[in-house]
N, C-alpha and C positions, 0 to 999 in steps of 0.2 A: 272616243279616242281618235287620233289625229292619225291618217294612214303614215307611215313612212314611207321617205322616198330614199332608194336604197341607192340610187344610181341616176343619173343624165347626160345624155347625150351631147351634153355642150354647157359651155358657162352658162351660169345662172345672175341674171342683174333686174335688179328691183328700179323699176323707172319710179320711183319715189325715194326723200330722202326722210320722210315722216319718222321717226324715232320710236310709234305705236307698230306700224308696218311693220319694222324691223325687229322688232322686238318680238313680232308674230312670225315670221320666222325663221330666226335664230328658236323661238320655243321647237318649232317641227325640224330643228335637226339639220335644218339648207343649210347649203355654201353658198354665200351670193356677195356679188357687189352692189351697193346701192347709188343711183346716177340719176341727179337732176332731171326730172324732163322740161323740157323747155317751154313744150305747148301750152299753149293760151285757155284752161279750159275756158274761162267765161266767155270766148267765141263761139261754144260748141254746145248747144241747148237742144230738146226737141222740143218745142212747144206744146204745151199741156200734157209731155207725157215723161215724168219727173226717172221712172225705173229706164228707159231708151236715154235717156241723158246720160246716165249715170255710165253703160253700155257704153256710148259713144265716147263719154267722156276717158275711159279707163283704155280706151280704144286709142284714141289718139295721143293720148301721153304715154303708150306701150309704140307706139310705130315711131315717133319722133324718136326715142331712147334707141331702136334699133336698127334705124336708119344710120344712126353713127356709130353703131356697135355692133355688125354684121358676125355673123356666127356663136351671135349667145341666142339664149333663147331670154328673153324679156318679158316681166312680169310688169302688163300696164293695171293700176288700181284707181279706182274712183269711190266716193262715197257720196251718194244724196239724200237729204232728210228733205222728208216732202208734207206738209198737211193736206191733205187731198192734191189738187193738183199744184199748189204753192210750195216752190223753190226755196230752201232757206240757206245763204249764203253764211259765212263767218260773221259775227256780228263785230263791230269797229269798237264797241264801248260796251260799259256794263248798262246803259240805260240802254243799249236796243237790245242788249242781253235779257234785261230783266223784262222788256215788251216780248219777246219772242218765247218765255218762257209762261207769259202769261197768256199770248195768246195760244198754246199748247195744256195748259193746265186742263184736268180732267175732261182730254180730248186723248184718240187715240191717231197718233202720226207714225210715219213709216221711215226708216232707212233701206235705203238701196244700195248694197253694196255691191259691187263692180270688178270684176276683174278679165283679163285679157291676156293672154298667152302669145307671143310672137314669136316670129322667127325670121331675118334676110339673110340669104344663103353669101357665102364668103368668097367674093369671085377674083382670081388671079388678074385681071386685067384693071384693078382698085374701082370698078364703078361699081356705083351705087346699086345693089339689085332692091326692090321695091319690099316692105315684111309682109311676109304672111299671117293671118290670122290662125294659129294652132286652134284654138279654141278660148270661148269666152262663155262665161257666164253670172249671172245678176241673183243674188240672196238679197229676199226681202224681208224685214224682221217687224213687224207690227207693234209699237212700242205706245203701252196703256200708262199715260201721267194720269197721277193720284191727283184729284184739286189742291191746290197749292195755294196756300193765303199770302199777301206781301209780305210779312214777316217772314215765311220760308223761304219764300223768293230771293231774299234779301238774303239771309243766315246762307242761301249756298252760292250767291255768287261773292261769297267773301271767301271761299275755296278757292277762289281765280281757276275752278277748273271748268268755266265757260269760255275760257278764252284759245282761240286755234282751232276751233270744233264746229262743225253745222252746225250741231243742234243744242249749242250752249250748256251741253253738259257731258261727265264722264263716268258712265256706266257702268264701268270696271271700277269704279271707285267710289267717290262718296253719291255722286248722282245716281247709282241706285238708289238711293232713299227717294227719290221723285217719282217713281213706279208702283205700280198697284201688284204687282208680282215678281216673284226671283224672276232674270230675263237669265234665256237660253244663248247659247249658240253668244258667247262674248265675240269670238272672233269678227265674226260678223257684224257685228253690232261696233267693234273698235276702225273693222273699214277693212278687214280681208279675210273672208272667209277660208278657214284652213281644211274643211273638208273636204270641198271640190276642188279645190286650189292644190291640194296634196294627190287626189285619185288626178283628176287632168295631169298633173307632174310626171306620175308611174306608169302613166298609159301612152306619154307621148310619143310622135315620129316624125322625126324631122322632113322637110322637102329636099331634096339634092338636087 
């Protein structure tokens, strides 16, 4: 069960305008605004180390967001699907859809999901004060694909639910069927984890 958050110390804005994000939550109960963030992730990689990207990346699309919106506290989110140390972006069509899911087939790959906690203090003289990092942390969900023959392949990306997604498929939905087991922890798995995301919320304390 998803802790409650009964109270916060300051608005709440989701530096994401993802529709899956929001809809995580609106399930736990928040009040938030959701606001574009601007940052560039694909500037922002660690090389060979896919779960620090994901980190960096949730990092810096949570400080951009608060940078212009000083006295909320800003939820930065990132999500990376990784095969060992290989990065896998949104795929542009369903033919590098249907390559990425083949090169996943009865392999087990990983999402990193990302989250970051900010806050820049709200200073009478209108300048910019720099955000702070409240606290940040990375859920890793190890994710077992069943081998999949091109006929299945095929059958689920006529779902169109590989499209907007790293990892060209929708887990909370019919892409559970691509798995060798019921998967835990959906939050996580949808790209924000609501258990630590919710304890980090009820613990937190602003800088003055």
């Amino acid at each position: 069960m998803v802790p409650m958050v009964k109270h916060l110390p300051a608005p709440l804005i989701l530096a994401s305008t993802s529709k899956y994000r929001q809809a995580l939550l609106k399930e736990a109960g928040l009040s938030f605004k959701a606001v574009a963030s601007l940052a560039d992730e694909k500037k922002h990689e660690v090389p060979g180390n896919p779960k620090a990207t994901a980190a960096l990346r949730a990092r810096v699309k949570g400080e951009e967001v608060a940078m212009r919106f000083p006295g909320h506290i800003v939820i930065g989110a990132d999500q990376v699907c990784a095969l060992g140390l290989e990065i896998f972006g949104k795929a542009s069509s369903a033919v590098e859809a249907k390559a990425r899911l083949r090169q996943m087939s009865g392999k087990t790959h990983e999402l990193h999901s990302a989250f970051s906690l900010l806050y820049a203090v709200k200073t009478s003289d209108k300048q910019r004060s720099l955000p702070v990092v409240l606290f940040e942390e990375v859920v890793t969900i190890p994710m077992d694909m069943r081998p999949l023959t091109d006929q299945e392949i095929d059958d689920y990306l006529q779902t169109g639910e590989w499209q907007g997604v790293a990892g060209c498929y929708q887990a909370e939905n019919q892409g559970a069927t691509l798995f060798t087991k019921p998967l835990d922890d959906l939050s996580a798995i949808i790209g924000l984890p609501l258990n630590p995301l919710s304890r980090a919320l009820a613990a937190i304390k602003l800088p003055s």
